[in-house]
C-alpha positions, 0 to 999 in steps of 0.5 A: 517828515522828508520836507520838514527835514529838507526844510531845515537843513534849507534854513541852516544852508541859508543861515550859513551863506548869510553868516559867510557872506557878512564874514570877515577873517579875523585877523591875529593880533596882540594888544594889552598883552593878550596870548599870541594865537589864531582866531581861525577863519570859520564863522562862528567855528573858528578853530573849533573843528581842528582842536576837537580833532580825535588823537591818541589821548595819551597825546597832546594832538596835532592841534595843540603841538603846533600852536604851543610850539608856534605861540607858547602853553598860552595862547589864544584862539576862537573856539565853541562860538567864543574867543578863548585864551587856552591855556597848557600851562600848569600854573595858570590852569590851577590859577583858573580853577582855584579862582572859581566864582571870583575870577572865572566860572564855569561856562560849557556850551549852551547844547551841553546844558540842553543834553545835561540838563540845567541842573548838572553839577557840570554846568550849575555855578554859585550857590547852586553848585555848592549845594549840589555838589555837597550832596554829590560829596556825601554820598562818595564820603558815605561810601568809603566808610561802608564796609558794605560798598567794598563788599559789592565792588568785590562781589561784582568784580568776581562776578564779571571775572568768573563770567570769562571762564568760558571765553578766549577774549573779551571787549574790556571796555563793555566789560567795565562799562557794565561792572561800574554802571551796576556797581553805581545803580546797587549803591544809588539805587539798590537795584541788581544787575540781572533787574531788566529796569538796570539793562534798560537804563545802561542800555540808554546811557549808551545812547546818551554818551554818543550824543554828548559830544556829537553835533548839536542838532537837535533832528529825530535821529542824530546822535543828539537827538537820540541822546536828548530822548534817552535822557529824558528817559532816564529821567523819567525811570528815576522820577517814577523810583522816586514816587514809589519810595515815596508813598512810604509804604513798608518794605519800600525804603532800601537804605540806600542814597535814594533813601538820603537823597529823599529825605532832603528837603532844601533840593526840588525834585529835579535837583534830586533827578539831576544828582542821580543822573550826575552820579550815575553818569560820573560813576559810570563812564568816568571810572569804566574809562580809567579802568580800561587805560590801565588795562591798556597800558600794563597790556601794551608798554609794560610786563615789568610793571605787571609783573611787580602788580602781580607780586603785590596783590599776590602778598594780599591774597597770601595774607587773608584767611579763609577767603577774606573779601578785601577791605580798606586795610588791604587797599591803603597797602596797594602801594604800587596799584597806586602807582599804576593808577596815578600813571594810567591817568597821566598818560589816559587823560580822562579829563582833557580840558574843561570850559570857563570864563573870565568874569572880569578882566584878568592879569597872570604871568604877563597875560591879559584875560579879557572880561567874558573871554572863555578859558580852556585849562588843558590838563593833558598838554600838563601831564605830557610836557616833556619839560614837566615830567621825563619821558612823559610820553612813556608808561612809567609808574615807577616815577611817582615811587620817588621821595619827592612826589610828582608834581603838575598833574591834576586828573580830576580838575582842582579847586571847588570843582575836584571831581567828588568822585575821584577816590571812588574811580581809585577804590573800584579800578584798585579791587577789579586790578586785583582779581583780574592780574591773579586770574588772567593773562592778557594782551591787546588783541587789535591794534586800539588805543585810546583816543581823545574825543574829546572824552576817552573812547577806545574805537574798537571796545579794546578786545583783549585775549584772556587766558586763565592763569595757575595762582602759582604761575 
């Protein structure tokens, strides 16, 4: 095993000496109205290092302050192995997205689709992406109009909450992590948490999402590669849920997505795998993420707006009778949490950016978009331009109570490709805030923040301390 390692990190050495041997800066120039920028001066690289270097996510990064201040929101750059217009402008960005599968489409890196799979709604384009992606959308259709769902959110939230009785701190992002990944398998797949099958898939979708975004090396024991294996196994539990469902015997049929899902026929059985994934995925992490940034940020910048939190769901918990579980009527009310949600993910930044290309030469606001050029649509640089939003860099739910409704900020994308998701993330953080301001007080133990990776990732788990608090406090 020793050789076959020293082999080939011999024949990346030889591979990289050749490729900077026969390289040459590419040097900044502006012609056809191409964006002002830096090409960088790695082969194949580029500026790709610099702009994927970690900050606070509820910042635009050092990468991106230099570059709009020196070039403007426009610019371009070499990035991901391609020369790239990226684009912090709140227009071209929705311009972009609203032009999917005409003017642009979207183009992740090739080691994306070797982690994803060809069949993740991330990376399939055209009519493939259509399919999907109505698949994806009834099921998140189907669970908001089941009383049944908003049951096992509060189920599961009260669950997670009583399990702290005992403990003076807690690592909230494990914490939501293991609320929204059992919430997603009982919706999907209807299984329990206490299910040693359920444990096993978390337990690998944690492995999975250190690989995501890790050096693409595909070597027994990088990140990557145990990522690739975990999928894999993923895949393969699925697969083997899927063949029982479908022998037809009585009493294997749940009701569930599964269910649905089986009953399709215009999807191969892989599509069916990959949605699963997709939705387990996106369920899992996309949610946990904005949980925690809420967390973070009532914990860190603002007692006031924890206190008006509190006042509201207070009004909510007096108005039921009898130990009521929550319903749909009791969430449109959450009229603030609304507020605080909405500004968890303008500062959070969930979703940084998002890859496509140009199909054919395009012209916007000036600018001219090569054919083939990739397009980064940067989401966070929108919601902290200080010229957008007034003191953008601050917590302030406050700013979307105003008549007139705040602008610019797009958390979950736009276009044919919104996240199918996004009012699922909203339901279940708004339930789990809920229950956790009426039972504990908090505070941000360490000195942890948010940190773009670019995906969201607290470096410490974000350790809070808990203290149980009087329903009268």
């Amino acid at each position: 095993m020793g050789d076959l390692v020293l082999a080939l990190l011999s024949g990346v050495l030889l591979a990289l000496i050749l490729l900077l041997s026969n390289f040459v800066p590419a040097r900044p120039k502006h012609s056809n109205n191409i964006p002002y920028g830096s090409m960088g001066y790695w082969p194949f690289l580029g500026e790709t290092l610099s702009f994927l270097k970690p900050h606070q996510s509820n910042s635009i990064g050092s990468f991106l302050e230099s570059h709009c201040s020196r070039y403007g929101k426009v610019f371009k750059s070499h990035l991901f192995g391609s020369p790239t217009i990226v684009s912090c402008d709140h227009e071209m960005n929705m311009f972009i997205l609203q032009n999917e599968e005409k003017l642009f489409q979207c183009s992740y890196p090739k080691p994306i689709h070797g982690i994803l799979g060809n069949l993740s709604l991330l990376v399939v384009v055209g009519d493939v992406h259509k399919k999907l992606r109505n698949v994806a959308l009834s099921f998140t259709n189907t669970c908001k109009s089941k009383p049944e769902y908003l049951h096992d959110i509060e189920k599961l939230t009260v669950s997670c909450i009583q399990s702290w009785k005992n403990k003076n701190e807690v690592v909230f992002c494990d914490e939501a992590k293991k609320f929204t990944f059992n919430l997603m398998v009982k919706q999907i797949l209807s299984m329990e948490p206490d299910d040693p099958l359920c444990s096993n898939i978390l337990q690998d979708f944690q492995t999975f999402m250190k690989g995501l975004v890790s050096i693409p090396l595909y070597i027994p024991g990088t990140p990557y590669g145990r990522a690739v294996k975990a999928r894999a196994r993923i895949c393969s539990t699925v697969r083997a849920i899927m063949r029982e469902r479908g022998k037809g015997n009585v009493g294997l049929e749940k009701r569930d997505f599964l269910d649905v899902l089986l009953s399709n026929t215009s999807i191969s059985s892989e599509g069916k795998v990959s949605i699963v994934l997709d939705l387990l995925l996106g369920g899992y992490e996309t949610t946990s993420t904005l949980m925690s940034t809420t967390v973070y940020f009532l914990g860190q910048y603002s007692q006031h707006a924890l206190d008006k939190l509190k006042s509201e769901h207070r009004v909510i918990r007096e108005r039921k009778k009898g130990g009521e579980t929550l319903d749909w009527e009791d969430y449109k009310q959450m009229q603030f949490t609304h507020y605080v949600i909405n500004e968890a993910l303008r500062c959070g930044n969930v979703v940084k950016f998002v890859h496509r290309k140009a199909l054919k030469d395009v012209n916007f606001k000036g600018y001219h978009i090569p054919c083939g050029w990739r397009v980064l649509p940067v989401f966070s640089a929108v919601h902290l331009d200080p010229s957008l939003h007034e003191h953008a860099s601050q917590f302030d739910p406050w700013r979307w109570a105003v008549e007139e409704p705040v602008k610019n900020v797009a958390p979950f994308g736009g276009g044919p490709r919104l996240c199918p998701g996004a009012e699922l993330a909203k339901i279940e953080t708004a339930f789990f805030l809920h229950h956790l301001v009426l039972s504990y007080r908090w505070i941000i133990k360490e000195t942890d923040h948010p940190l773009a990776y670019p995906y969201v990732e607290f470096k410490k788990g974000l350790p809070i301390e808990i203290e149980l608090q009087d329903l009268s406090s």
